[in-house]
TORKOL-4160 file (C-alpha; in steps of 0.2 Angstrom, whole numbers, padded with zeros to 4 digits, m for minus):
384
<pt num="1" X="0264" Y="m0419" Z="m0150"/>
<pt num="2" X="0261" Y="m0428" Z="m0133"/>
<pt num="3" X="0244" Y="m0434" Z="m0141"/>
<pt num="4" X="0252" Y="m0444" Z="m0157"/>
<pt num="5" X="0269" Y="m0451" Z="m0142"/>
<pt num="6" X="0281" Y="m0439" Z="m0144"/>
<pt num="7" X="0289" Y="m0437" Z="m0127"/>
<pt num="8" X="0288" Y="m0418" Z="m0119"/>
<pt num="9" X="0288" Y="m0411" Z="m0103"/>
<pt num="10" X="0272" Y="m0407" Z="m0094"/>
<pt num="11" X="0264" Y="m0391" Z="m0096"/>
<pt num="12" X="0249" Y="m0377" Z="m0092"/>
<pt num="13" X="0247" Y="m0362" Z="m0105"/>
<pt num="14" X="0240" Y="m0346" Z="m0096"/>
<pt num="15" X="0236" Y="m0331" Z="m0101"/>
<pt num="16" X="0235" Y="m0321" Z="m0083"/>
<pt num="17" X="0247" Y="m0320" Z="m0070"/>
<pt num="18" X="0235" Y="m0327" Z="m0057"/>
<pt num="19" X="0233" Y="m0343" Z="m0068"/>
<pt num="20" X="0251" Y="m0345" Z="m0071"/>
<pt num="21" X="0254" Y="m0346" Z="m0054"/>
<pt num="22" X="0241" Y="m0358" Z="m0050"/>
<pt num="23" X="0247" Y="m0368" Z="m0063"/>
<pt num="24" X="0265" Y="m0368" Z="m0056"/>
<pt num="25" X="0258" Y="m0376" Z="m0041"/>
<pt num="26" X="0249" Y="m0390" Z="m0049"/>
<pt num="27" X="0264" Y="m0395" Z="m0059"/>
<pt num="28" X="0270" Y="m0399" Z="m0039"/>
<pt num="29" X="0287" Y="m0398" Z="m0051"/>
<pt num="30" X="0305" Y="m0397" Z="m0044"/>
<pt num="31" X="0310" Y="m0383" Z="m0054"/>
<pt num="32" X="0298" Y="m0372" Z="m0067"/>
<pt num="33" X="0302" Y="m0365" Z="m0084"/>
<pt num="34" X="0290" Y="m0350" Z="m0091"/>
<pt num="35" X="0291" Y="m0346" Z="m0107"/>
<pt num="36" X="0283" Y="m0330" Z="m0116"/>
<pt num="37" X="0273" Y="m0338" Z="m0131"/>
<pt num="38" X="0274" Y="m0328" Z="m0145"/>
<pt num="39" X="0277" Y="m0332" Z="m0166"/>
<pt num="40" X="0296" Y="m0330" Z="m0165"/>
<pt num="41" X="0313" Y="m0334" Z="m0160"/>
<pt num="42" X="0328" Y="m0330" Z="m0149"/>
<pt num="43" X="0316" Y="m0326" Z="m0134"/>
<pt num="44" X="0327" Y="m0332" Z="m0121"/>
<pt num="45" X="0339" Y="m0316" Z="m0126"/>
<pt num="46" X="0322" Y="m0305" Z="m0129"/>
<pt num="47" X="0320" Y="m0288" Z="m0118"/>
<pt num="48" X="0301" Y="m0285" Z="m0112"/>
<pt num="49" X="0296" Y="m0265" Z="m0113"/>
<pt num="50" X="0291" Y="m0269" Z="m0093"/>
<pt num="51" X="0310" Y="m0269" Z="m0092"/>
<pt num="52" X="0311" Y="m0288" Z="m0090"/>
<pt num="53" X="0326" Y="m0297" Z="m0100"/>
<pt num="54" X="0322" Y="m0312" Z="m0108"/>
<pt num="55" X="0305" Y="m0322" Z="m0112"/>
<pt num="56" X="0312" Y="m0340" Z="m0105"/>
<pt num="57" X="0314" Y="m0339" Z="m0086"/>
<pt num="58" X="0318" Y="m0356" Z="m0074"/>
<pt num="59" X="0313" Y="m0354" Z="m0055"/>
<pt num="60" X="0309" Y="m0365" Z="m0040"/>
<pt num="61" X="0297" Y="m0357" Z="m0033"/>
<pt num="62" X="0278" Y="m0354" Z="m0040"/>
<pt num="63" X="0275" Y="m0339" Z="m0033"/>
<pt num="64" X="0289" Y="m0331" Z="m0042"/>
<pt num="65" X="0281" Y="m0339" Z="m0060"/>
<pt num="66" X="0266" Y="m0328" Z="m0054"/>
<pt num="67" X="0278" Y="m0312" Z="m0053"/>
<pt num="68" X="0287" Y="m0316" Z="m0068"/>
<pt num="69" X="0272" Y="m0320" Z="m0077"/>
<pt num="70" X="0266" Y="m0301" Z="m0073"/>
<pt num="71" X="0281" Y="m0293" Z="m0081"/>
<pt num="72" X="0279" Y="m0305" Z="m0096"/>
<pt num="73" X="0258" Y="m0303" Z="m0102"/>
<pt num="74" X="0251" Y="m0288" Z="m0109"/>
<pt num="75" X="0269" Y="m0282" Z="m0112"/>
<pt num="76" X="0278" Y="m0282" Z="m0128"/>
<pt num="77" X="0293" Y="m0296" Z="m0131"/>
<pt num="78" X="0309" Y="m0290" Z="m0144"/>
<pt num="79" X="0318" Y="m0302" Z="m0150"/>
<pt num="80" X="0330" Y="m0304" Z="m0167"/>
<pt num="81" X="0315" Y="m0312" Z="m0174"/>
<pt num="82" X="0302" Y="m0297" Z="m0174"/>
<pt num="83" X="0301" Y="m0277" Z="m0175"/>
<pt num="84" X="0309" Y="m0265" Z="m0165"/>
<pt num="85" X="0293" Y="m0263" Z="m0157"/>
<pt num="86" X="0291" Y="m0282" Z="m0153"/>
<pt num="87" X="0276" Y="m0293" Z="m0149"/>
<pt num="88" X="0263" Y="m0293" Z="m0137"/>
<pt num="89" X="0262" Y="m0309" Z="m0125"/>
<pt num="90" X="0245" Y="m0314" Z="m0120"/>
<pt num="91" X="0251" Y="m0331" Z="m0116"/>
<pt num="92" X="0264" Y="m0340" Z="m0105"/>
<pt num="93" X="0268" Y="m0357" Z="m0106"/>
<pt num="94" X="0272" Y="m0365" Z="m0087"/>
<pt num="95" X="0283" Y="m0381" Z="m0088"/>
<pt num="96" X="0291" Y="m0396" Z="m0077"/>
<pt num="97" X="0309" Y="m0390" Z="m0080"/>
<pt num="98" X="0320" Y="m0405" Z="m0083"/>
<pt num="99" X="0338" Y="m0408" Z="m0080"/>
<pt num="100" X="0348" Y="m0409" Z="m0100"/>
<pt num="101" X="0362" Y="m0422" Z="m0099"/>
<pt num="102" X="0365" Y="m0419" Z="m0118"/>
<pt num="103" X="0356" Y="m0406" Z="m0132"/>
<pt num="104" X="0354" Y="m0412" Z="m0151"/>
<pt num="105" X="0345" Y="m0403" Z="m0166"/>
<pt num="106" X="0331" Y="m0411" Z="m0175"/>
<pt num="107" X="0320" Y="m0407" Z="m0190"/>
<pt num="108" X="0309" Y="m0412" Z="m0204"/>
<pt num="109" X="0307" Y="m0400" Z="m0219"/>
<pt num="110" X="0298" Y="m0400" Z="m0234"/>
<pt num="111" X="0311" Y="m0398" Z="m0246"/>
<pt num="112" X="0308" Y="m0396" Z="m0266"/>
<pt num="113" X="0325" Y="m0398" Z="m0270"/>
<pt num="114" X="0322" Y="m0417" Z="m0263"/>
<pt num="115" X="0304" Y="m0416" Z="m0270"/>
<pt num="116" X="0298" Y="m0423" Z="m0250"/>
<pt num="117" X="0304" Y="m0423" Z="m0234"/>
<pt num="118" X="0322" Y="m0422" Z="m0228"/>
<pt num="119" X="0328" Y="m0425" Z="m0211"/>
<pt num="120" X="0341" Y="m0415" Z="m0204"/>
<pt num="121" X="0349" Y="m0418" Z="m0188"/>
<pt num="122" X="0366" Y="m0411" Z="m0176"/>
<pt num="123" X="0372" Y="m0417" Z="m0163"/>
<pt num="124" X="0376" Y="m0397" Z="m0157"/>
<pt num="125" X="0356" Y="m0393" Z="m0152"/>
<pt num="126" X="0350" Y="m0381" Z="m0142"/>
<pt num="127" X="0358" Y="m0365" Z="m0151"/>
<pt num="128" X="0355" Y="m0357" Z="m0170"/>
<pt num="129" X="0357" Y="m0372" Z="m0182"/>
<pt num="130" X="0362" Y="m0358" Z="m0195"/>
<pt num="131" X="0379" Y="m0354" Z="m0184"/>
<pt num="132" X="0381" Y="m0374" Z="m0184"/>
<pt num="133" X="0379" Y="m0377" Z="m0201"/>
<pt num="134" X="0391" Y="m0359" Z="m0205"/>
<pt num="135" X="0406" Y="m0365" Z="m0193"/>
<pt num="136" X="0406" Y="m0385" Z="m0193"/>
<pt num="137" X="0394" Y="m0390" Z="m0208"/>
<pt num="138" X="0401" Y="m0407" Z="m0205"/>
<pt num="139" X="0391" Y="m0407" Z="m0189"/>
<pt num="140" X="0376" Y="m0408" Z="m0201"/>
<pt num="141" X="0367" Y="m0426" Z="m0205"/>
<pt num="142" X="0353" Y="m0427" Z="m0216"/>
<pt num="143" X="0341" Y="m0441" Z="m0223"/>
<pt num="144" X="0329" Y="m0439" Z="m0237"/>
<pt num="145" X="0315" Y="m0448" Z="m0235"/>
<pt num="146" X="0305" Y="m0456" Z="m0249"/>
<pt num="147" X="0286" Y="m0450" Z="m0246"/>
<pt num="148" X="0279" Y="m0465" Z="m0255"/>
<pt num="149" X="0289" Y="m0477" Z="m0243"/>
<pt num="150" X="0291" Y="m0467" Z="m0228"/>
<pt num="151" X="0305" Y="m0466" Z="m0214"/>
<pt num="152" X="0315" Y="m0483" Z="m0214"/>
<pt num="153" X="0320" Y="m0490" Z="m0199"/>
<pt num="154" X="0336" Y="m0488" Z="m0205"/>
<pt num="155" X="0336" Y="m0470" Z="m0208"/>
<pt num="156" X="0329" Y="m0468" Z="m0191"/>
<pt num="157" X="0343" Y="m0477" Z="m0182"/>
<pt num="158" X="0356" Y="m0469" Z="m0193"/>
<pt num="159" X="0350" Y="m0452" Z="m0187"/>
<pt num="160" X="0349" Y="m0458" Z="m0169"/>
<pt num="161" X="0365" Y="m0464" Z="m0171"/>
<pt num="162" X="0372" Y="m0447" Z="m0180"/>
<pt num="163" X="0364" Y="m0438" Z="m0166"/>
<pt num="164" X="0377" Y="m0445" Z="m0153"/>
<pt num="165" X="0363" Y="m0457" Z="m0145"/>
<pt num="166" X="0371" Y="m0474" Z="m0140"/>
<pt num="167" X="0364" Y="m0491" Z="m0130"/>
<pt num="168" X="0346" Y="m0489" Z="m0126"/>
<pt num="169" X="0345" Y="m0471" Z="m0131"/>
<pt num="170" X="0348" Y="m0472" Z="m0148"/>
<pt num="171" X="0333" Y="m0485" Z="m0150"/>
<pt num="172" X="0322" Y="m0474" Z="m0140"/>
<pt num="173" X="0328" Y="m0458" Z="m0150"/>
<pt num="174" X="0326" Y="m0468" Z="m0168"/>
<pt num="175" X="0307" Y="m0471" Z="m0161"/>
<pt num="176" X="0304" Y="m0453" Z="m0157"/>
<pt num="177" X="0310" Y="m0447" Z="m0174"/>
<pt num="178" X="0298" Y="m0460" Z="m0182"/>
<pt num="179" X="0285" Y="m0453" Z="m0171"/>
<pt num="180" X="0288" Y="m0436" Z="m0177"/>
<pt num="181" X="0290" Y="m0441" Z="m0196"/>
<pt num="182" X="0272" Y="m0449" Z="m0194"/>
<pt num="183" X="0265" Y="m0432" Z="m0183"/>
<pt num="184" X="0274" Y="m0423" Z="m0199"/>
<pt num="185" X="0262" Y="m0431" Z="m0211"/>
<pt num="186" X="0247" Y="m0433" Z="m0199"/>
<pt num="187" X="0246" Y="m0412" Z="m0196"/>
<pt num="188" X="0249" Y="m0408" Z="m0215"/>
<pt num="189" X="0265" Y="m0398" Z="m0208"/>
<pt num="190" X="0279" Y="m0390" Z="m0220"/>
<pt num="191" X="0293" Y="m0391" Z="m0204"/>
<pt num="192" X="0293" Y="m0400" Z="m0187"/>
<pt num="193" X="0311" Y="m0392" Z="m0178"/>
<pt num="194" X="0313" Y="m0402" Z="m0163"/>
<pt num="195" X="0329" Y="m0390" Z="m0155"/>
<pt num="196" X="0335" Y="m0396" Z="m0142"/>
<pt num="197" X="0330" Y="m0414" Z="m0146"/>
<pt num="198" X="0339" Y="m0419" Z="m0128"/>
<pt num="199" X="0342" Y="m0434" Z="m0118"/>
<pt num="200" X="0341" Y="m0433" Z="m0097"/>
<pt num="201" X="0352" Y="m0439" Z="m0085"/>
<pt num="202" X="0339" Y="m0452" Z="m0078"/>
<pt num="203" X="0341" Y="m0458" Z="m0097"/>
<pt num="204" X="0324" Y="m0452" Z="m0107"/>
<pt num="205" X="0325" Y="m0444" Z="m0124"/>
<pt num="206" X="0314" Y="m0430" Z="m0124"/>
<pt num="207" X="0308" Y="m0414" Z="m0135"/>
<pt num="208" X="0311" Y="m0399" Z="m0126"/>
<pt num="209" X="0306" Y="m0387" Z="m0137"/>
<pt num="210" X="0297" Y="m0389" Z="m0153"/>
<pt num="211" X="0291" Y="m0378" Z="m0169"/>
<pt num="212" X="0279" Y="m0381" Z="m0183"/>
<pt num="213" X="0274" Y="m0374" Z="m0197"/>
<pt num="214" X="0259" Y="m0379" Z="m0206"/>
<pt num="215" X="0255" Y="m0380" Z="m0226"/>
<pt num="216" X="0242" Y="m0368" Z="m0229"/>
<pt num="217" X="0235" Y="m0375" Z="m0244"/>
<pt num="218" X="0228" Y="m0390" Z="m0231"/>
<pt num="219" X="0217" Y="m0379" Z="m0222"/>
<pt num="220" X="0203" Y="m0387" Z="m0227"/>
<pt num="221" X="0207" Y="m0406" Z="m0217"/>
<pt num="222" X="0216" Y="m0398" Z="m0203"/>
<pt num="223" X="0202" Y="m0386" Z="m0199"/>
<pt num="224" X="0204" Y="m0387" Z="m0180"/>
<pt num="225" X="0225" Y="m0383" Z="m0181"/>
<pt num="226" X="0221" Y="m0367" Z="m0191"/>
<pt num="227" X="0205" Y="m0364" Z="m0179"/>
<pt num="228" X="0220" Y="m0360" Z="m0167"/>
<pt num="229" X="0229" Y="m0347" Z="m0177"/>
<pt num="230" X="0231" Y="m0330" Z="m0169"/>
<pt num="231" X="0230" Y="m0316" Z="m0181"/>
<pt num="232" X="0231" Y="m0303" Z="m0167"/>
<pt num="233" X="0252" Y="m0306" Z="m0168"/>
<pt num="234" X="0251" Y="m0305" Z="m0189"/>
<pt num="235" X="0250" Y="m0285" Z="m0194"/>
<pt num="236" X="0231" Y="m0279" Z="m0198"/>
<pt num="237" X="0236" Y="m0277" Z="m0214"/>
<pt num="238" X="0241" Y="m0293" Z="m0218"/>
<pt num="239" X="0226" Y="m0300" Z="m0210"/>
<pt num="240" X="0215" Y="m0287" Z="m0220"/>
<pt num="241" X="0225" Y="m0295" Z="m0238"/>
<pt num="242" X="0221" Y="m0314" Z="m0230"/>
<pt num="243" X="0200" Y="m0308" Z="m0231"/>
<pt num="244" X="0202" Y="m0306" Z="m0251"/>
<pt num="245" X="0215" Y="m0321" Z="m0254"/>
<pt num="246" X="0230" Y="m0310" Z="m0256"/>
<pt num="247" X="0246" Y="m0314" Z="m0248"/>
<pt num="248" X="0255" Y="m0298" Z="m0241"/>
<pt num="249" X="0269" Y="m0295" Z="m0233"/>
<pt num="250" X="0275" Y="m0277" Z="m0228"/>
<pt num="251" X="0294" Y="m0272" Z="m0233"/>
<pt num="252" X="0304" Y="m0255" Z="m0229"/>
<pt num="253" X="0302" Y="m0246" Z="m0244"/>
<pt num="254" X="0295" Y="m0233" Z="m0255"/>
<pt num="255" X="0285" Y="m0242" Z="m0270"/>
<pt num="256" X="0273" Y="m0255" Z="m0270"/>
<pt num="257" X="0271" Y="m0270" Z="m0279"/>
<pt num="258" X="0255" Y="m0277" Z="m0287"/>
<pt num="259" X="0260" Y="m0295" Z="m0294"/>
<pt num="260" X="0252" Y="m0309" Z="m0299"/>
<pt num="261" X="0262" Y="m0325" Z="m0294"/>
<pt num="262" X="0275" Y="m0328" Z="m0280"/>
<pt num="263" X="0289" Y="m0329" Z="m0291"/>
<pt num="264" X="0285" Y="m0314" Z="m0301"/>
<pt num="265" X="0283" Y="m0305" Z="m0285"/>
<pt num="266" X="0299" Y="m0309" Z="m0279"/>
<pt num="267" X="0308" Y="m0304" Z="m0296"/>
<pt num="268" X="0298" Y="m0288" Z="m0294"/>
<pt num="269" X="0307" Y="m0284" Z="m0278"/>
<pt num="270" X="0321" Y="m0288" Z="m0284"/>
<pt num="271" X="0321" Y="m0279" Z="m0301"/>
<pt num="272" X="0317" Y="m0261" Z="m0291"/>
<pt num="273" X="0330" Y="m0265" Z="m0277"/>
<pt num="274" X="0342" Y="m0268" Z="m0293"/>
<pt num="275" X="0337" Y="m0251" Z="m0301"/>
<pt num="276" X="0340" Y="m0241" Z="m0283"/>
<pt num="277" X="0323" Y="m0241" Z="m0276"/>
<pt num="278" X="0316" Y="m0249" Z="m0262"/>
<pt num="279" X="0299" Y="m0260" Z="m0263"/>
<pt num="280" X="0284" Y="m0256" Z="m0251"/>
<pt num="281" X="0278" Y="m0275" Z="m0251"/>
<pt num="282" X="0277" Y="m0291" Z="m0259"/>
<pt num="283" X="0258" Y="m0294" Z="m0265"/>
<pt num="284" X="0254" Y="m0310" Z="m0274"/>
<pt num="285" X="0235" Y="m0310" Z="m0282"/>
<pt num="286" X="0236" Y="m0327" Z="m0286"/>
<pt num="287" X="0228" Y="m0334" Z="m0303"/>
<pt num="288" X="0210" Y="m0332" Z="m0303"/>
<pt num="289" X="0210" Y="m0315" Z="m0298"/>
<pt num="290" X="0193" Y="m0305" Z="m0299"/>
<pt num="291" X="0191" Y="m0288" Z="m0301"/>
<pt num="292" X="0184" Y="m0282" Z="m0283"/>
<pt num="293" X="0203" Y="m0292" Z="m0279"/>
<pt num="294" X="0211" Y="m0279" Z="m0289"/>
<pt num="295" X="0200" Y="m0263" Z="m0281"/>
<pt num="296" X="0206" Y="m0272" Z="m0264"/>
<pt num="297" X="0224" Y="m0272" Z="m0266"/>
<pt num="298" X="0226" Y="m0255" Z="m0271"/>
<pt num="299" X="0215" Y="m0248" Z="m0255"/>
<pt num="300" X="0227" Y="m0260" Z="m0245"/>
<pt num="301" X="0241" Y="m0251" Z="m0254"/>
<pt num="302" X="0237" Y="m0234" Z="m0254"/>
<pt num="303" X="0233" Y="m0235" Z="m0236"/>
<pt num="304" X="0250" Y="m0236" Z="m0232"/>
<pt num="305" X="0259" Y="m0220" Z="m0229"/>
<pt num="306" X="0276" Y="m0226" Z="m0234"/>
<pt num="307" X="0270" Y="m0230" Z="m0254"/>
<pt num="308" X="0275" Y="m0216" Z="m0266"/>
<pt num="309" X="0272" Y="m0224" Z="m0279"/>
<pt num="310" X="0263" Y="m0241" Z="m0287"/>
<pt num="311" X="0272" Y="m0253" Z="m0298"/>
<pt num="312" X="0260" Y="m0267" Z="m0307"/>
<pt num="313" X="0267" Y="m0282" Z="m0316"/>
<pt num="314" X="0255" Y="m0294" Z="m0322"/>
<pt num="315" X="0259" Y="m0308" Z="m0333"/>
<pt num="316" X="0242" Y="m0313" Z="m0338"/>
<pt num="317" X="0242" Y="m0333" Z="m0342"/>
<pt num="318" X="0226" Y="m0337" Z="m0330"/>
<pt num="319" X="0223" Y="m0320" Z="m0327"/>
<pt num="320" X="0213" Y="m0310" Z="m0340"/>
<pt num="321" X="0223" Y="m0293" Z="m0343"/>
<pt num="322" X="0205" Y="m0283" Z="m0344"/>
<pt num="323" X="0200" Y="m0289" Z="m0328"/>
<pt num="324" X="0215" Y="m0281" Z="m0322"/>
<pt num="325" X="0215" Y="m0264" Z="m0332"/>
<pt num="326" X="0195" Y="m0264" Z="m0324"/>
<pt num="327" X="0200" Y="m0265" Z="m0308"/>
<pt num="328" X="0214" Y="m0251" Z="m0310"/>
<pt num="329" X="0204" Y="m0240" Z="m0318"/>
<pt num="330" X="0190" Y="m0242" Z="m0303"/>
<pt num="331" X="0201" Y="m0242" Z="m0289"/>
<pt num="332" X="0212" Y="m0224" Z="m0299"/>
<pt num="333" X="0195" Y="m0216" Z="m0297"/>
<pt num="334" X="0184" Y="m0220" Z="m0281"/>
<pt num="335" X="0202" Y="m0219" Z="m0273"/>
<pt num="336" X="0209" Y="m0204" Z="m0280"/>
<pt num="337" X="0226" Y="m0210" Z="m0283"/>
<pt num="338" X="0238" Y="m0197" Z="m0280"/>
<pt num="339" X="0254" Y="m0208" Z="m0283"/>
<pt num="340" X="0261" Y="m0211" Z="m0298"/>
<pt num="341" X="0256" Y="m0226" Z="m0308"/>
<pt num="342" X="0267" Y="m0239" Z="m0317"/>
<pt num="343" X="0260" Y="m0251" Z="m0327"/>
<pt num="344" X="0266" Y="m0266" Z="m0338"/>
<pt num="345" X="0255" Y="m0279" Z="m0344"/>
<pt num="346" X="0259" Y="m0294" Z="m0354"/>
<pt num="347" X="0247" Y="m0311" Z="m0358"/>
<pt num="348" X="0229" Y="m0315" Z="m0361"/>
<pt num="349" X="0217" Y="m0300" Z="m0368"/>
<pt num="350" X="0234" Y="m0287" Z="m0367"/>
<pt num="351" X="0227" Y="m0277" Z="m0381"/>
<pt num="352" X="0210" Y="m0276" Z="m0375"/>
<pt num="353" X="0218" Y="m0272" Z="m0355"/>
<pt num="354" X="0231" Y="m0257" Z="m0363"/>
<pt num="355" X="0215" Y="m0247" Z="m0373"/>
<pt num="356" X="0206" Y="m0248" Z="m0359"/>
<pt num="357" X="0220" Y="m0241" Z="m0349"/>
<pt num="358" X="0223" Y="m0230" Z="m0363"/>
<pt num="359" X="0205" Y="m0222" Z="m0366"/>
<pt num="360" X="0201" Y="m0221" Z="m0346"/>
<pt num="361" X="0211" Y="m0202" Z="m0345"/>
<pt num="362" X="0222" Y="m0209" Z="m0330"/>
<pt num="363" X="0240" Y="m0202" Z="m0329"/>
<pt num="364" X="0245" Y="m0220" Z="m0329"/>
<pt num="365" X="0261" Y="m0223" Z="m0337"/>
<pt num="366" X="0266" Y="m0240" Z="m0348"/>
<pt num="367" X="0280" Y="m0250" Z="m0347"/>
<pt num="368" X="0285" Y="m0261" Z="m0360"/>
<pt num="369" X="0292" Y="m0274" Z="m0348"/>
<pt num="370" X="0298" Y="m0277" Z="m0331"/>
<pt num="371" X="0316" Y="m0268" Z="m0331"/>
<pt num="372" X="0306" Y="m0254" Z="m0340"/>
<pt num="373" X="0293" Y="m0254" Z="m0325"/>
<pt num="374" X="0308" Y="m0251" Z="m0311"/>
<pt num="375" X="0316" Y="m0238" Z="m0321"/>
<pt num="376" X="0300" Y="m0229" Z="m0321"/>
<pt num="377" X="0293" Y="m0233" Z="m0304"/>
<pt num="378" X="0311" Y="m0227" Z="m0297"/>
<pt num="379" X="0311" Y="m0213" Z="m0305"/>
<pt num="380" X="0295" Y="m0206" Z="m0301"/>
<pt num="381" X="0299" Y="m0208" Z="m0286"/>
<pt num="382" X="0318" Y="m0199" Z="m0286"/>
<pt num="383" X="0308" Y="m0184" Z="m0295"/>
<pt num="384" X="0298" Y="m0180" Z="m0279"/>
């Protein structure tokens, strides 16, 4: 952010108590802030399994960063954004801690609804925007932003203005929303929340805490951002899914999910919850899904001890049904499946994808369509 103007305090990342402290004292700050970086929220009211409440901690003194910073790496950080178990810190974030005068809320979102980028902006920063936008929803300015044209001058100082930023500040505010619009574009990013977006008392707007999410699907121009990713907070299974294109993410339940296509996964999961059971995980194979794909998902599936049973609902428009029922029939047998097995197929080479289903010996069982599919996934499972 600093690199592309945006104005943020200065800072050392450490990931030893040793270096945090030493990094404490070059920062020859006033006062220190020491944050636990991990992929999540709410840190500040997190609990440490070294018995240390919260992940955001302020201090005058260096050598109690170094102390601090003892309790916080290695150790795992709860919070209301991650398991009970929590995450483990391997870094810390040591900062010039600067006086607030006043706290905003600032973001940039990639909204479809909009088809581009919207603005959103309160002049309450510095707590959850959700309870804002629940209790005073007129406390809540947005700006969408044309992606041909850009952010307007207008809508920048609009937004400043919105913000509660007056006199100089609300130029200097309407230049660093510009500068994160362009720095929104430039990193190929799908949200830039700026919260607080805070003035100081010596009269610089500054962005004291930031998040970004990145698109995925630009992987390939922003190589170096993505160099940077750290699988080791993600759940190995997830990372195992990300080796063969699959996109996984572990749920509570009983049944697991084979889909192809996010939308049909997310019906999926709705359509067991809806008939009383409870989905396992959302799996998306994508479109040009390959048979070893196929063989993949299901030894990631069956892996987990939770699955007692496998629900699979293809809708074959890009994918070839047979390339499907393949894959089934190889994983049923080099895996021994030993839970029970709902299938519905629909699309391209169905036919072809239901004999071979049909002649493989499999106690695999055929749904007609999706509400058919839950009914008998539930129930395969209640008879156990």
């Amino acid at each position: 952010m600093s690199d592309n103007g945006v104005k943020v305090q200065k800072f050392f990342v450490a990931d030893s108590a040793k270096e945090a402290l030493e990094a404490a004292k070059r920062l020859n700050a006033k006062e220190i802030v020491l944050k636990a970086q991990i992929l999540a929220g709410g840190r500040g009211k997190g609990v440490f399994n070294s018995g240390l409440k919260g992940g955001v901690h302020l201090t005058k003194d260096p050598n109690v960063v170094g102390q601090l910073a003892k309790q916080m790496i290695g150790y795992n950080l709860s919070t209301k954004q991650t398991s009970k178990n929590g995450v483990k810190v391997h870094k810390v974030m040591v900062a010039e801690a600067l006086n607030i005068s006043r706290e905003t809320y600032l973001a940039i979102l990639m909204d479809r609804s909009c088809n581009g980028p919207v603005l959103v902006g309160s002049p309450q920063g510095g707590v959850d925007i959700e309870e804002v936008a629940a209790s005073s929803p007129e406390l809540i300015f947005k700006e969408k932003i044309d992606i041909f044209e850009g952010i307007t001058e207008s809508q920048a100082q609009r937004m400043a203005e919105n913000l509660g930023f007056l006199g100089p500040l609300k130029n200097q505010a309407a230049d660093q929303i510009t500068k994160l619009y362009n720095l929104f574009l430039k990193i190929d990013a799908t949200q830039v929340e700026v919260n607080p977006f805070g003035e100081t008392p010596e009269g610089q707007v500054v962005c004291f805490d930031a998040k970004i999410n990145f698109d995925d699907n630009a992987e390939f121009r922003q190589k170096d951002i993505f160099a940077m990713d750290d699988k080791s907070e993600s759940e190995p299974i997830e990372n195992e899914a990300a080796r063969y294109d699959l996109k996984y993410i572990g749920l509570d339940g009983n049944i697991a999910c084979f889909v192809n296509g996010a939308g049909l996964a997310m019906a999926t999961c709705d359509i067991i919850s809806l008939n009383g059971g409870k989905p396992a995980n959302f799996l998306d194979l994508g479109g040009g899904v390959k048979e070893a794909q196929v063989y993949q998902a299901f030894k990631l599936l069956t892996a987990d001890p939770k699955v007692e049973a496998i629900l699979v609902n293809i809708f074959g428009g890009i994918v070839n049904c047979a390339i499907i029922a393949n894959g089934i029939i190889r994983a049923c047998r080099e895996l021994e499946l030993k839970v029970p097995l709902v299938v519905r197929l629909e699309g391209t080479n169905v036919q072809e994808a239901q004999n071979l289903l049909n002649d493989s010996g499999l106690p695999i069982t055929s749904a007609v369509d999706l509400e058919d599919a839950a009914r008998k996934a539930v129930a395969s499972v209640a008879k156990k």
